[in-house]
TIKOL-179118 format. One line per 2 residues: number of its first residue (from 1); their letters; for each residue z, x, y negated of N, C-alpha, C. Coordinates in Angstrom, 1 decimal, decimal comma. Example, Ala and Ser with C-alpha at 12.3 -4.5 7.8 and 13.67 -1.06 7.14 Angstrom:
! residues 2
1) AS) 7,8 13,2 5,7 7,8 12,3 4,5 7,8 13,2 3,3 | 7,1 12,8 2,2 7,1 13,7 1,1 7,9 12,9 0,0
! end
This chain:
! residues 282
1) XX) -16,9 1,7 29,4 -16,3 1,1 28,2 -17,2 1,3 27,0 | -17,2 0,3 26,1 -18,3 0,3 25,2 -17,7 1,1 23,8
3) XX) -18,9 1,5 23,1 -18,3 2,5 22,0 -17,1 2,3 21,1 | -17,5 0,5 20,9 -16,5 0,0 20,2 -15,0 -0,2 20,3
5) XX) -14,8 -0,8 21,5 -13,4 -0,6 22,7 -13,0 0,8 22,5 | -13,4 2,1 22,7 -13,6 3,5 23,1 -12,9 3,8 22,0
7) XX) -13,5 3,5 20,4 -12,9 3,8 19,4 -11,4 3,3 18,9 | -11,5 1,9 19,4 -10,1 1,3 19,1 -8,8 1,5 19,8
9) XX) -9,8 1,9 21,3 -8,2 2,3 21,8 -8,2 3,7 21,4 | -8,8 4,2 21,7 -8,2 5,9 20,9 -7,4 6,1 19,5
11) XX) -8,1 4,9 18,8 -7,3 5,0 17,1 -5,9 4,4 17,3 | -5,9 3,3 18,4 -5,3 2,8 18,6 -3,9 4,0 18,8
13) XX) -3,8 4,4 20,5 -3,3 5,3 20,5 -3,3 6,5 19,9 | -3,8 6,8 19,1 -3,1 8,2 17,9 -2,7 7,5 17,2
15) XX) -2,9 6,4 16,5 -2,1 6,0 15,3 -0,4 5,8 15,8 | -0,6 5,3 17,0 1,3 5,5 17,3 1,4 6,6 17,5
17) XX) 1,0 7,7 17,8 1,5 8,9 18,2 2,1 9,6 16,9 | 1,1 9,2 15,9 1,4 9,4 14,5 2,6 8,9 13,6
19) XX) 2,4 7,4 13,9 3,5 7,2 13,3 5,1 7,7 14,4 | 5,1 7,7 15,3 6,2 8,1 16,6 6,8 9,2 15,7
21) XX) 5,8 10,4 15,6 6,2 11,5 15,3 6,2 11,6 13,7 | 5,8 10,9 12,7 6,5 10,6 11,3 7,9 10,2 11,4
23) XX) 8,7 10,0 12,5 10,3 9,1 12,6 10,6 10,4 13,4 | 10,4 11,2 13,5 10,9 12,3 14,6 11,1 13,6 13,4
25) XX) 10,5 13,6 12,6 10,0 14,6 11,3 11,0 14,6 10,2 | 11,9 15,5 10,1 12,9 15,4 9,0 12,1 15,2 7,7
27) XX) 11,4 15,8 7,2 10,8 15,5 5,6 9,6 14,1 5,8 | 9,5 13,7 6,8 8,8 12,5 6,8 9,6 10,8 6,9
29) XX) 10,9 11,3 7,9 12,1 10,4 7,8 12,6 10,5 6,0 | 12,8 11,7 5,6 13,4 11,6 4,0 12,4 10,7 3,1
31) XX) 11,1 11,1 2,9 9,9 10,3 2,8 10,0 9,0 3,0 | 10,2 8,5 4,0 10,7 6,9 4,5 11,3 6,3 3,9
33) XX) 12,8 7,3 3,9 13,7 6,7 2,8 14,0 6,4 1,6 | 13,7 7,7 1,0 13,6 7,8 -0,2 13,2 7,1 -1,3
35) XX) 11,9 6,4 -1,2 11,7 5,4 -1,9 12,4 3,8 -2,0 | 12,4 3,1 -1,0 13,6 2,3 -0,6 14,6 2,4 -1,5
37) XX) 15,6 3,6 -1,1 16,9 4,0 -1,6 16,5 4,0 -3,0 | 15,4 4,3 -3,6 15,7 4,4 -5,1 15,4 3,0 -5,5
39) XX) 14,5 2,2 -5,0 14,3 0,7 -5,4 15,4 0,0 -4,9 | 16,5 0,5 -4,2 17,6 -0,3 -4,4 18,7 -0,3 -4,8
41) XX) 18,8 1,1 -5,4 19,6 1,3 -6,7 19,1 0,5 -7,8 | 18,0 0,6 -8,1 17,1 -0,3 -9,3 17,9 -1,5 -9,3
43) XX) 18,0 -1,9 -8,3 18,1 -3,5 -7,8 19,6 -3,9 -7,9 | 20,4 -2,7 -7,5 21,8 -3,0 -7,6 22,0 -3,1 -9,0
45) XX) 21,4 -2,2 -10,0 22,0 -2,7 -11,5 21,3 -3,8 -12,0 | 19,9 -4,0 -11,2 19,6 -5,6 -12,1 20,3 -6,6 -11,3
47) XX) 21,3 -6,4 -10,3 21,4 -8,3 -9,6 22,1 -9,1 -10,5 | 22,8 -8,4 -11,4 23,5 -9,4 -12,3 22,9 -9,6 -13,9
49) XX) 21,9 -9,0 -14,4 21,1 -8,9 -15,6 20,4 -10,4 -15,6 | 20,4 -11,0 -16,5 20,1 -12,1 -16,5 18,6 -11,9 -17,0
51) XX) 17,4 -12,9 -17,4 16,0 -13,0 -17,7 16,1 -14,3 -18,8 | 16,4 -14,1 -19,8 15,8 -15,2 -21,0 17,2 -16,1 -20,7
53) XX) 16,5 -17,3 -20,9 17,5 -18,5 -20,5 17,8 -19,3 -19,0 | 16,9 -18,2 -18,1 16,7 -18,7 -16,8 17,9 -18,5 -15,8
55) XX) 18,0 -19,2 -14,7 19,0 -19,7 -13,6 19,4 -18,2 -13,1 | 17,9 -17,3 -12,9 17,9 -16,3 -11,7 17,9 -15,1 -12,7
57) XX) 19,0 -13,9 -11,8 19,0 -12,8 -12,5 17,8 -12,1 -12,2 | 17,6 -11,0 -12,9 16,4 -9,7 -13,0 16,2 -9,2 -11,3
59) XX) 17,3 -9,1 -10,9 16,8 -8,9 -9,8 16,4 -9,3 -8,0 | 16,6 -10,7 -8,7 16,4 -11,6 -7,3 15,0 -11,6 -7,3
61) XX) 14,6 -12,0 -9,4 12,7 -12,1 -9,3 12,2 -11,1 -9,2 | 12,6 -9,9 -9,0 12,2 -8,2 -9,2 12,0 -7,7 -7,4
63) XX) 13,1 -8,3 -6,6 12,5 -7,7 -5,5 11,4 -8,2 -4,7 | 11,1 -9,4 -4,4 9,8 -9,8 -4,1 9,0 -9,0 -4,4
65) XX) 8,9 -8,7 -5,9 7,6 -8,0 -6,3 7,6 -6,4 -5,7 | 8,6 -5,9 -5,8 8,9 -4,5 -5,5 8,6 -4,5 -3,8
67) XX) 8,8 -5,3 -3,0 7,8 -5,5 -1,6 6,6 -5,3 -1,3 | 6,0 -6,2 -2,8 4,6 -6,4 -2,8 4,0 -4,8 -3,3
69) XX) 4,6 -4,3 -3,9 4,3 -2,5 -4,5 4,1 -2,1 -3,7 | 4,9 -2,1 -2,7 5,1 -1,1 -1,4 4,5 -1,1 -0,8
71) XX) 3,7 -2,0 -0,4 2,3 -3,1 0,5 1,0 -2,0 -0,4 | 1,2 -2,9 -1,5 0,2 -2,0 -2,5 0,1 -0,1 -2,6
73) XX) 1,1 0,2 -2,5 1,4 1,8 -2,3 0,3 2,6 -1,2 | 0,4 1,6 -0,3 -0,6 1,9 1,0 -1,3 2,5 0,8
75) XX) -2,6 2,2 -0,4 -3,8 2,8 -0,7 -3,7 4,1 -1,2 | -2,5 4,5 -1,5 -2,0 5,8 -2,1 -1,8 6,6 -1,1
77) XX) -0,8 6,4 0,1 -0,7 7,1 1,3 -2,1 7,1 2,0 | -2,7 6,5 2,5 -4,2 6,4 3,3 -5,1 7,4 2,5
79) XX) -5,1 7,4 1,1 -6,1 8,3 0,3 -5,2 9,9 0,7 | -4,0 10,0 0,5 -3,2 11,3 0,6 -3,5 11,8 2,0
81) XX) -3,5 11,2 3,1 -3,5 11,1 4,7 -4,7 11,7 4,6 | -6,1 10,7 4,2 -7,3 10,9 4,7 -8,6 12,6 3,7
83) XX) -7,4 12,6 2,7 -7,6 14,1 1,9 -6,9 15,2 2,5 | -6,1 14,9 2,8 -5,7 16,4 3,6 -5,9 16,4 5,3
85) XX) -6,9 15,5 5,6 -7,3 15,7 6,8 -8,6 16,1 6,6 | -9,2 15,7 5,3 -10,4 16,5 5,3 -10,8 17,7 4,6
87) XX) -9,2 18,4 3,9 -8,6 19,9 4,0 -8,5 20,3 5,1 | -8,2 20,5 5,6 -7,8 21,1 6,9 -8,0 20,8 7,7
89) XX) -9,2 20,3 8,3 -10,0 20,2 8,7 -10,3 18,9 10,2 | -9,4 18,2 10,0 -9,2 16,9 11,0 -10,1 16,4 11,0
91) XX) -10,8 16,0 9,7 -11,9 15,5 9,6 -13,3 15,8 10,3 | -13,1 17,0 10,0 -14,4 18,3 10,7 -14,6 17,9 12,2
93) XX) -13,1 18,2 12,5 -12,7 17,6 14,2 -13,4 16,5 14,5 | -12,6 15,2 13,9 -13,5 14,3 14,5 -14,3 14,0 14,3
95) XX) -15,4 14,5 13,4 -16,3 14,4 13,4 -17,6 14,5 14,8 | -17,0 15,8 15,0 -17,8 16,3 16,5 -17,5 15,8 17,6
97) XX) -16,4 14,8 18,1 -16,2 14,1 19,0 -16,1 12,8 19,4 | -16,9 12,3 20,1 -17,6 10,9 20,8 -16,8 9,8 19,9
99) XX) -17,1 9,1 19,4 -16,9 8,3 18,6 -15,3 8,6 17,6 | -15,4 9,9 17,1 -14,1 10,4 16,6 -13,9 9,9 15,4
101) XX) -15,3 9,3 14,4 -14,7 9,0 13,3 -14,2 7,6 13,3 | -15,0 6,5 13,8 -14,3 5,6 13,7 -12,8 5,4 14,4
103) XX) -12,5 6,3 15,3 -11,3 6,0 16,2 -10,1 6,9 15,0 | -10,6 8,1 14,2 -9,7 8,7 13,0 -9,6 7,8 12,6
105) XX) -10,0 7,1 11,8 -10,0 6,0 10,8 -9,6 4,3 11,4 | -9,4 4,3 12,2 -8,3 2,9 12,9 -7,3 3,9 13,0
107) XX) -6,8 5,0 13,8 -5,6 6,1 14,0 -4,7 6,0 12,4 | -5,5 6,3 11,5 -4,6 6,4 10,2 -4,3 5,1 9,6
109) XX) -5,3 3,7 9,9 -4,9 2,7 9,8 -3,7 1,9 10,2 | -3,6 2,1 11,1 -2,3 2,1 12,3 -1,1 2,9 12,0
111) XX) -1,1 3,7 11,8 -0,1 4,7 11,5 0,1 4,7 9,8 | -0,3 4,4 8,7 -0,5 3,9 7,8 0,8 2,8 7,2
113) XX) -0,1 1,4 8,3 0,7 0,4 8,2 1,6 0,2 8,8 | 2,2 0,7 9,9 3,6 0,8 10,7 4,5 2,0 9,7
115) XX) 3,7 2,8 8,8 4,9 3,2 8,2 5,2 2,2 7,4 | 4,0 1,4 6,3 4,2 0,9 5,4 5,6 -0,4 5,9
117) XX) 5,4 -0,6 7,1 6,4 -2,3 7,8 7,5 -1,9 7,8 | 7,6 -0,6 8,1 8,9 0,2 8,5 9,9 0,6 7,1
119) XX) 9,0 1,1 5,9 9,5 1,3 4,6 9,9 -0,1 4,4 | 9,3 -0,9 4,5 9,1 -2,5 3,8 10,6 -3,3 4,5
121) XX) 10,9 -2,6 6,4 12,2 -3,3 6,6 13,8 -2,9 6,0 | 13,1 -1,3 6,0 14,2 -0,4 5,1 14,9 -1,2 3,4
123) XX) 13,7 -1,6 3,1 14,5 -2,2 1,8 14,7 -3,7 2,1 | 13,9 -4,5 2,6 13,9 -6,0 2,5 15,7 -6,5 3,2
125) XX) 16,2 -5,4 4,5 17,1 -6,0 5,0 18,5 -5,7 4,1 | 18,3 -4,7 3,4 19,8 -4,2 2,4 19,6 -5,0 1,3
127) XX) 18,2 -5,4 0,6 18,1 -6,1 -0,4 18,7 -7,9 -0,1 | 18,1 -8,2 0,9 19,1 -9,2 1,5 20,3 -9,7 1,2
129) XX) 20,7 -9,1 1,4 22,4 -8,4 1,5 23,1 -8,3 -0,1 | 22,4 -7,6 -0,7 22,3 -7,1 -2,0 21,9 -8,2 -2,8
131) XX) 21,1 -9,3 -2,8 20,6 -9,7 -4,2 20,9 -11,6 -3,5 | 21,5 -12,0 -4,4 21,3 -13,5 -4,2 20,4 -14,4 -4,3
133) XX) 19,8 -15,4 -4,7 19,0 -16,6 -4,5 17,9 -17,0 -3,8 | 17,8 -15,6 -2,6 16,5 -15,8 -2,5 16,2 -16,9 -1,5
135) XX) 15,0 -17,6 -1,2 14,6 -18,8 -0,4 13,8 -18,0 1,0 | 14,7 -18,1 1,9 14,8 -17,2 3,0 15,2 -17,7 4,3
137) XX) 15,6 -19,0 3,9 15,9 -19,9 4,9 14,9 -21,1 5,7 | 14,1 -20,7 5,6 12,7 -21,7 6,1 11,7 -20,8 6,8
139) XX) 11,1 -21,5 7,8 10,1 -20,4 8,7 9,0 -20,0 7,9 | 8,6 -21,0 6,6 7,5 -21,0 5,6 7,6 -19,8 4,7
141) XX) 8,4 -19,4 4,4 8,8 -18,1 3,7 8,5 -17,2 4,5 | 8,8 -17,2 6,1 8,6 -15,7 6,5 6,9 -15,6 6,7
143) XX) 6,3 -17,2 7,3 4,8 -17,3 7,3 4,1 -16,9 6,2 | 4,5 -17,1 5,4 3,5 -16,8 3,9 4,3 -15,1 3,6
145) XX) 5,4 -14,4 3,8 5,9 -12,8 3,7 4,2 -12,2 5,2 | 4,2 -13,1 5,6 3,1 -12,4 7,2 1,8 -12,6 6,8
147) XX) 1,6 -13,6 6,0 0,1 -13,8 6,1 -0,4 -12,4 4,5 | 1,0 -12,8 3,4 0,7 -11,6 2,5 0,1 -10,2 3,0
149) XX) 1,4 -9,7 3,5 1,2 -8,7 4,0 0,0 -8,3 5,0 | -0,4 -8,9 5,7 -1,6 -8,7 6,6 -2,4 -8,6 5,4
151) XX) -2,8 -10,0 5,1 -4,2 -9,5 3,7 -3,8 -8,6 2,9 | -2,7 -8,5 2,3 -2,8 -7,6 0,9 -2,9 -5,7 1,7
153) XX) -2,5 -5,4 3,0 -3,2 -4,4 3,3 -4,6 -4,4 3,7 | -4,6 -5,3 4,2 -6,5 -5,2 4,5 -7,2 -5,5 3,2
155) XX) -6,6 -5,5 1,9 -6,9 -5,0 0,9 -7,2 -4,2 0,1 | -5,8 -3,3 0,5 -5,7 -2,1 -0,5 -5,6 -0,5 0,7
157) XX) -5,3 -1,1 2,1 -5,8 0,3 2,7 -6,9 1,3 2,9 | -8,2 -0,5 2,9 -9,5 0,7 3,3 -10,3 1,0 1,5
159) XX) -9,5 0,6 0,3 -10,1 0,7 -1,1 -9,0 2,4 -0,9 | -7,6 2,6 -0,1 -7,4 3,9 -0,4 -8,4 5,1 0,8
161) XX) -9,0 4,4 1,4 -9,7 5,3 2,7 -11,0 5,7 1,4 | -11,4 4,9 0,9 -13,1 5,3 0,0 -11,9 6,4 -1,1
163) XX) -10,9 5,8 -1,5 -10,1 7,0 -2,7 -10,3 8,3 -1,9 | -9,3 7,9 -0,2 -9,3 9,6 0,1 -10,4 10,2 0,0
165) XX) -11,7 9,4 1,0 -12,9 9,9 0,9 -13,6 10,8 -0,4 | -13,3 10,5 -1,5 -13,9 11,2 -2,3 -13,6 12,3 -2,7
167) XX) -12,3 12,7 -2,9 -11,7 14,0 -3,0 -11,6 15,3 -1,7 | -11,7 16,5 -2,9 -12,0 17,2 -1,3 -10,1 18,7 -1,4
169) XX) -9,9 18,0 -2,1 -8,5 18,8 -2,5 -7,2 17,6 -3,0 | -6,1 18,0 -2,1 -4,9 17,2 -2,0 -4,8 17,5 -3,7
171) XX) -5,1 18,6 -4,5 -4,6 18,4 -5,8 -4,8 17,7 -6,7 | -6,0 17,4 -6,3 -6,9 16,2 -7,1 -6,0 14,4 -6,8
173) XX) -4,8 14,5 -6,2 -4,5 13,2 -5,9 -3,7 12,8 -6,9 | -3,2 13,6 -7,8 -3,0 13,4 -9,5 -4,0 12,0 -10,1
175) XX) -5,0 12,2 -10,0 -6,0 11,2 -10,2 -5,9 9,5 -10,0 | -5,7 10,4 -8,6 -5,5 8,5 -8,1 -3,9 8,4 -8,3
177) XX) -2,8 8,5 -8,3 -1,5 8,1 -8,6 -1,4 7,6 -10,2 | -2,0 8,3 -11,1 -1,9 8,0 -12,5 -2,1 6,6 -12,1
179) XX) -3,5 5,8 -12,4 -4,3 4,5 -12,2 -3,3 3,8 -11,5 | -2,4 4,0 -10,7 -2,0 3,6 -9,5 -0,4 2,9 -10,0
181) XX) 0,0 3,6 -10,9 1,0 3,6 -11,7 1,2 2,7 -12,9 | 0,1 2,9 -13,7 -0,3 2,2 -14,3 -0,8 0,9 -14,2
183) XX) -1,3 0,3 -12,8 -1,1 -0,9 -12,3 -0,1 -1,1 -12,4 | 0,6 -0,8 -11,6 1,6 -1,0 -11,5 2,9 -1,4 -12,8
185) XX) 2,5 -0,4 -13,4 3,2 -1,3 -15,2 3,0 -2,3 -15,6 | 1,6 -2,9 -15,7 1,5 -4,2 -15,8 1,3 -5,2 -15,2
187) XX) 2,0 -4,7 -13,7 2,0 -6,2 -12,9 2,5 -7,0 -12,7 | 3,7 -7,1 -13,1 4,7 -8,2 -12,9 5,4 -7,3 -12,2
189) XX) 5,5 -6,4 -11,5 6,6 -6,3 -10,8 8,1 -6,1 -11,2 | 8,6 -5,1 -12,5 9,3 -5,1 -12,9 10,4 -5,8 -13,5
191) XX) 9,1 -6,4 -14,5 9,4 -7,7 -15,0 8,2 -8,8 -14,9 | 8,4 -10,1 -15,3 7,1 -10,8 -15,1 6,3 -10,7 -16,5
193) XX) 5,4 -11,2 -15,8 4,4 -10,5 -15,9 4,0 -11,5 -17,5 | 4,5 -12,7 -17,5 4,1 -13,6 -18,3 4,9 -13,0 -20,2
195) XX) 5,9 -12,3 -19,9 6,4 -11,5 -21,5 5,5 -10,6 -21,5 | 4,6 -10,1 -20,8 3,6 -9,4 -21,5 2,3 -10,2 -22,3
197) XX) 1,7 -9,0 -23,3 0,9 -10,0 -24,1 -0,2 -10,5 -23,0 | -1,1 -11,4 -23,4 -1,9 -12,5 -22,6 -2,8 -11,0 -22,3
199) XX) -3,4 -10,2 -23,2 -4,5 -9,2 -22,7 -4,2 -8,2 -21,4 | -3,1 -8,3 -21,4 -2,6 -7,3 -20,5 -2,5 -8,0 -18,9
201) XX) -1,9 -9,1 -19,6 -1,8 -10,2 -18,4 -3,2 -10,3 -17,4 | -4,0 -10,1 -18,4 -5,8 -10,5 -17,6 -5,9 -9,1 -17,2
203) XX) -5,4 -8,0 -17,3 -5,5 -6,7 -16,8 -5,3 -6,9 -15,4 | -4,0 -7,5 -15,3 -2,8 -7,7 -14,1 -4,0 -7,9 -13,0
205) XX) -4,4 -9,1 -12,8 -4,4 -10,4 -12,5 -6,1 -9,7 -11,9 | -6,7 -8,5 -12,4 -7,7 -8,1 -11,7 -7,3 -7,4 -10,3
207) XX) -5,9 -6,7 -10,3 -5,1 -5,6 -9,6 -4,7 -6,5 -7,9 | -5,0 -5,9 -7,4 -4,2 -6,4 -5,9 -2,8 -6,5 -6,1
209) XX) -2,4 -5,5 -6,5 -0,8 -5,4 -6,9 -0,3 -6,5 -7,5 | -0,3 -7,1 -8,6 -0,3 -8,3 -9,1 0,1 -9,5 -8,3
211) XX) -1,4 -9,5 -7,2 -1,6 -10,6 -6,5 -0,9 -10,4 -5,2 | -0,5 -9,3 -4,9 0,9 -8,8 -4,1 2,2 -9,2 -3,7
213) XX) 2,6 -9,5 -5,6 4,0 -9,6 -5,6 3,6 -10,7 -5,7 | 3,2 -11,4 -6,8 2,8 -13,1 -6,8 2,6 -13,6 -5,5
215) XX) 2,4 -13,0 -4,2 2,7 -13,4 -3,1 4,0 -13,6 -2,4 | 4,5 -12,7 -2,6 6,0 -11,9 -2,1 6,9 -13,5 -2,9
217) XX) 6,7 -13,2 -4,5 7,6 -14,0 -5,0 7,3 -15,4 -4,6 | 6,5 -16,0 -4,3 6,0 -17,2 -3,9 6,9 -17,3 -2,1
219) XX) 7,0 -16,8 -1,9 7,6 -17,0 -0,2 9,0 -16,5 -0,1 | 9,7 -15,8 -1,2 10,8 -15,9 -1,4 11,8 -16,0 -2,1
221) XX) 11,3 -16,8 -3,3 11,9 -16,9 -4,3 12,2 -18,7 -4,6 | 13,0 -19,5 -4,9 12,9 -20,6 -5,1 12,1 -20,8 -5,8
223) XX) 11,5 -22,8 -6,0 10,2 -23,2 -6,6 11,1 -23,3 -7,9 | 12,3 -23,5 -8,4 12,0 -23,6 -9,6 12,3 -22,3 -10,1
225) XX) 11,8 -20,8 -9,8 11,8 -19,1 -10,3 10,0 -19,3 -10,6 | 9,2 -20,6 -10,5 7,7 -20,8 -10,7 7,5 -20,5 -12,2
227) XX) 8,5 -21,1 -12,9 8,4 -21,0 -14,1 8,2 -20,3 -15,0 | 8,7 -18,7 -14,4 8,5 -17,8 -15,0 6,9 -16,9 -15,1
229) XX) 6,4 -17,9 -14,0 4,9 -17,2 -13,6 3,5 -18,0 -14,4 | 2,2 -17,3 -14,4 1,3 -17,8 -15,2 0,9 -19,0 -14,7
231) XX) 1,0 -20,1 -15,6 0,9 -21,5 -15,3 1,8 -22,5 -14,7 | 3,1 -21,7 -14,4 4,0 -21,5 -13,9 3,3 -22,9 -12,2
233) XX) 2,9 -21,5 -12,0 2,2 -21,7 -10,3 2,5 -20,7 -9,2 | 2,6 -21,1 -8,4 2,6 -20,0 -7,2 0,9 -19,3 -7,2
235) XX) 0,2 -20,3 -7,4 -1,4 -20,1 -7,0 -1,2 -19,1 -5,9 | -1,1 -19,7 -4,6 -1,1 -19,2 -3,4 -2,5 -19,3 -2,9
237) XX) -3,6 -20,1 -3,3 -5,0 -20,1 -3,0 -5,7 -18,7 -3,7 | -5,4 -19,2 -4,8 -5,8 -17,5 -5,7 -6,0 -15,9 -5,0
239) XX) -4,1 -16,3 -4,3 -3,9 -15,1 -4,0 -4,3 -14,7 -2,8 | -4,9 -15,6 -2,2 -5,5 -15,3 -0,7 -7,0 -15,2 -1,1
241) XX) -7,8 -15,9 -2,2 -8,8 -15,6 -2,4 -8,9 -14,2 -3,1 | -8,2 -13,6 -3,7 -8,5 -12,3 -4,4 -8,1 -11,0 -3,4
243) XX) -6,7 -11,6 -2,7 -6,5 -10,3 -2,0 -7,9 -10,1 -1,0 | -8,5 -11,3 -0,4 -9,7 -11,4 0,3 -10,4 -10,7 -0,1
245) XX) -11,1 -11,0 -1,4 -12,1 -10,4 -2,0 -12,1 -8,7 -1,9 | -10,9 -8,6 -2,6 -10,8 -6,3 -2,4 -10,7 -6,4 -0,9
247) XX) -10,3 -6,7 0,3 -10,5 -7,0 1,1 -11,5 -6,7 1,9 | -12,7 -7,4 1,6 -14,0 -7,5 1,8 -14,8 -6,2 1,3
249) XX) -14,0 -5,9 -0,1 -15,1 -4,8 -0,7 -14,6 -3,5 -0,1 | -13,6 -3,5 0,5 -13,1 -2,0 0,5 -13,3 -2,0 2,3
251) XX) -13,7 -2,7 2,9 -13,9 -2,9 4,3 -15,7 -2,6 4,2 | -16,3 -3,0 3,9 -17,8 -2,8 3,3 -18,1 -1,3 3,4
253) XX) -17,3 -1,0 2,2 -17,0 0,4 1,6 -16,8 1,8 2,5 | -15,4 1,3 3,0 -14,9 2,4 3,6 -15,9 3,0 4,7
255) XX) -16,2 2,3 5,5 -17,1 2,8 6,4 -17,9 3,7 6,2 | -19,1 3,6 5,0 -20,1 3,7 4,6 -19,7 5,3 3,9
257) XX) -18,8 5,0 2,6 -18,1 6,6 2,1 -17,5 7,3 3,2 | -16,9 6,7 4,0 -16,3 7,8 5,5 -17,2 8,4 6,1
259) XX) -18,2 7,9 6,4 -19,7 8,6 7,2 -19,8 9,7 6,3 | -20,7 9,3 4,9 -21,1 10,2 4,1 -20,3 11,5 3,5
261) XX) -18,6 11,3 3,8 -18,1 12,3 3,6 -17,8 13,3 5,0 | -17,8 12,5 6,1 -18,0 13,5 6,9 -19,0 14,3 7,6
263) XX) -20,3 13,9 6,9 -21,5 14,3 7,3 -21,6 15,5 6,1 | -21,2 15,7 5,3 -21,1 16,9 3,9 -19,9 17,8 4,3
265) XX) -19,5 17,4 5,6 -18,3 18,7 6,1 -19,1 19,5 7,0 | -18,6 20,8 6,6 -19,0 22,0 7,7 -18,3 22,8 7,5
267) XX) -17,9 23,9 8,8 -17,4 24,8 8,6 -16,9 25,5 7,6 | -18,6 25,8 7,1 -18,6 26,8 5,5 -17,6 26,2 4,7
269) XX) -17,7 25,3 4,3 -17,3 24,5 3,0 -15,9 24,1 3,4 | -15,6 24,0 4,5 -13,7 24,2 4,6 -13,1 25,4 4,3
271) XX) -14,3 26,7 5,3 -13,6 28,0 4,8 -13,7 27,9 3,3 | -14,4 27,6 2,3 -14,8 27,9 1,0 -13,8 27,3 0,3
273) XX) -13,4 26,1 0,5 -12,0 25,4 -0,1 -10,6 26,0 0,4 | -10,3 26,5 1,6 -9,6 27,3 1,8 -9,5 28,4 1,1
275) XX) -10,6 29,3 0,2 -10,3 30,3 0,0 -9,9 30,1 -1,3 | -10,8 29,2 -2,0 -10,9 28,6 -3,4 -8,8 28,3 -3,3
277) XX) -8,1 27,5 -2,4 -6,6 27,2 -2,5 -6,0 29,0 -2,7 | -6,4 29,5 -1,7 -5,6 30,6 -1,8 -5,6 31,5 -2,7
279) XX) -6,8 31,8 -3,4 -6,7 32,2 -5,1 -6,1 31,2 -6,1 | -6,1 30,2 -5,7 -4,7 29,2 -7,0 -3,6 29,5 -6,6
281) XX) -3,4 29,4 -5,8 -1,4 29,7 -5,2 -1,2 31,3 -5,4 | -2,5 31,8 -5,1 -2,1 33,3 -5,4 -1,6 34,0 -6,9
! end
């Protein structure tokens, strides 16, 4: 079997093993839930909140985007994953075994995004249920909900593999959640994105998140909920060219920062961060 095969199936199989045993895990099943359940309380008080002078309430246009978060959230989990594996030493591990790093890094990819599909069915099928108008009825909606999601993770999972890569302490993941957050305020998701002022708007519109939900709502929301958006367009070309784009850069990327941070692992320097934690907690 060739190196490449060797790696994929190995990542392949640990990434289910991983995710198997995240659904087996009491604080990893609450984890699951948890967020979900709170985006759909959100949702239950906006279904009936109306938006300006438009047809659809706050929260028929709100969950699409809150899909597209969750998708987006990814790079936050993958960075959290791929820093505390290179605490405690996973990293170290595969490092020294026959094609261990690339088979780590498909394993967390895998296990990553089967959580991510899994959180994503948790809310999409109560939200269903829960929020009216959505355009849900055509096979085109669920094609364009499949093709988002594929690209907008092979977006923003391997831009969170270079995040985890850089940190060498889970405490430091304060860092990346702030930024992450703050996308997140100005993306449209909450609200759209177009009552914010125009400067902000061009903030958006750099963010995968943005171009996320502008996916999400484009495949499930009626054409005339267009209105509400910049130019009042779906720009579905856009959004496959930009999710592409971070796509490309963070696929480039990740490889390249994964090598170099596991070649600056050794022993020493786990024991040394090890000791360095246990005098803070101490």
């Amino acid at each position: 079997m060739n190196p490449a095969a060797a790696a994929l199936r190995a990542g392949w199989s640990r990434g289910l093993i991983e995710l198997r045993q995240s659904f087996t895990n009491a604080g990893d099943i609450v984890s699951h839930l948890l967020w979900p359940v709170l985006m759909l309380t959100v949702l239950y008080f906006l279904r009936d909140t109306g938006y300006g002078d438009g047809p659809f309430p706050l929260g028929t246009l709100v969950l699409p985007g809150i899909l597209g978060m969750n998708a987006a959230l990814g790079m936050v989990a993958m960075s959290q994953v791929l820093t505390a594996d290179r605490e405690d030493g996973t990293l170290l591990r595969a490092k020294a075994t026959p094609h261990g790093m690339p088979a780590h890094l498909i394993g967390k990819v895998v296990s990553v995004s089967g959580g991510l599909l899994a959180d994503l069915a948790i809310l999409l099928i109560p939200g269903l249920l829960l929020i009216d108008g959505l355009a849900t009825g055509t096979p085109g909606s669920w094609l364009t909900v499949a093709w988002v999601l594929v690209l907008g993770m092979l977006a923003t999972l391997p831009i969170g593999a270079v995040l985890g890569s850089l940190f060498t302490s889970a405490r430091a993941q304060g860092l990346i959640q702030l930024p992450v957050l703050g996308m997140i305020a100005v993306s449209g998701i909450f609200y759209p994105v177009t009552a914010l002022p125009e400067w902000v708007q061009w903030i958006a519109q750099l963010t995968p998140v943005y171009w996320l939900g502008l996916g999400m709502r484009s495949a499930l929301l009626p054409d005339a909920a267009v209105t509400v958006e910049i130019g009042e367009s779906w720009r579905q070309w856009e959004t496959a060219g930009v999710l592409g784009l971070w796509a490309v850069i963070g696929l480039l990327l990740a490889p390249v920062v994964l090598r170099r941070a596991a070649r600056r692992e050794s022993g020493s320097g786990m024991a040394a961060r090890r000791e360095r934690a246990l005098r803070w907690v101490g």
